[in-house]
C-alpha positions, 0 to 999 in steps of 0.5 A: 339870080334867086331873090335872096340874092337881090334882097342882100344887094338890096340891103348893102346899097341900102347900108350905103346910102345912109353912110353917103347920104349922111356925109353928103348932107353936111351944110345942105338942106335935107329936102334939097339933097332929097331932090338932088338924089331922087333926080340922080334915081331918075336918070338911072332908072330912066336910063336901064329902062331905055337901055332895055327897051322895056320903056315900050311897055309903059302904054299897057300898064292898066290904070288902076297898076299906074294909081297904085304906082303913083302912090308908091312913088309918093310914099318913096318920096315921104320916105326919103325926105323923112329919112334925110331928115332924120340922118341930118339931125340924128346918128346913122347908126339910130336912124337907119335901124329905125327906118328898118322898122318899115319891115315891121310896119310892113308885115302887119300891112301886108296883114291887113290888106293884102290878107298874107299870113302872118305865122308865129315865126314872122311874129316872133321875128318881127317882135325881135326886130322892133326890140334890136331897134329900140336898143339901138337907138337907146344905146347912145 
């Protein structure tokens, strides 16, 4: 499958989350409905990786790949708690437009650090972006 195929996959599971996620927390704490579903990923993933065998690979990964995947981890993790959060106290249709600004944010730090190339179309779009965000959220 080409990468535009998981990127959509991607954006529907993402669409859903926020749908369930925003009738799960009803009553709960965010944080705790945060570790409820991070331990439900946990089991998952886990489970593919032993299911695949890939799990034998864990000794190769170089130090410096493990940092970098630990402080992504903890990102992940600020994310959805954030994110959770947000859902419990907002609409879905605000926050997960909002949240969507991470590919803005994105962007700009793969700019900075990773010295991808930022064209004017990327700009452009990114512009567009943080514009339909901002209406969406200022709609209601």
């Amino acid at each position: 499958m080409s990468w535009i195929i998981y990127a959509l996959l991607s954006a529907v599971f993402a669409a859903l989350v926020a749908i369930l996620a925003k009738i799960g927390i009803t009553g709960v704490n965010s944080n705790l409905a945060t570790a409820i579903r991070t331990v439900v990923i946990l089991l998952f993933a886990w489970g593919i990786v032993f299911a695949q065998g890939t799990f034998r690979d864990l000794g190769s990964i170089s130090r410096y790949s493990m940092i970098f995947l630990i402080l992504s981890g903890i990102a992940t993790g600020l994310s959805w708690l954030f994110y959770f959060r947000a859902l419990q106290l907002g609409n879905a249709s605000q926050v997960a437009p909002i949240d969507k600004l991470s590919l803005v944010f994105t962007i700009i730090l793969a700019a900075v650090f990773l010295k991808e190339k930022l064209s004017p179309q990327v700009a452009l779009g990114a512009l567009l972006m943080s514009a339909g965000a901002i209406l969406i959220t200022l709609a209601k």
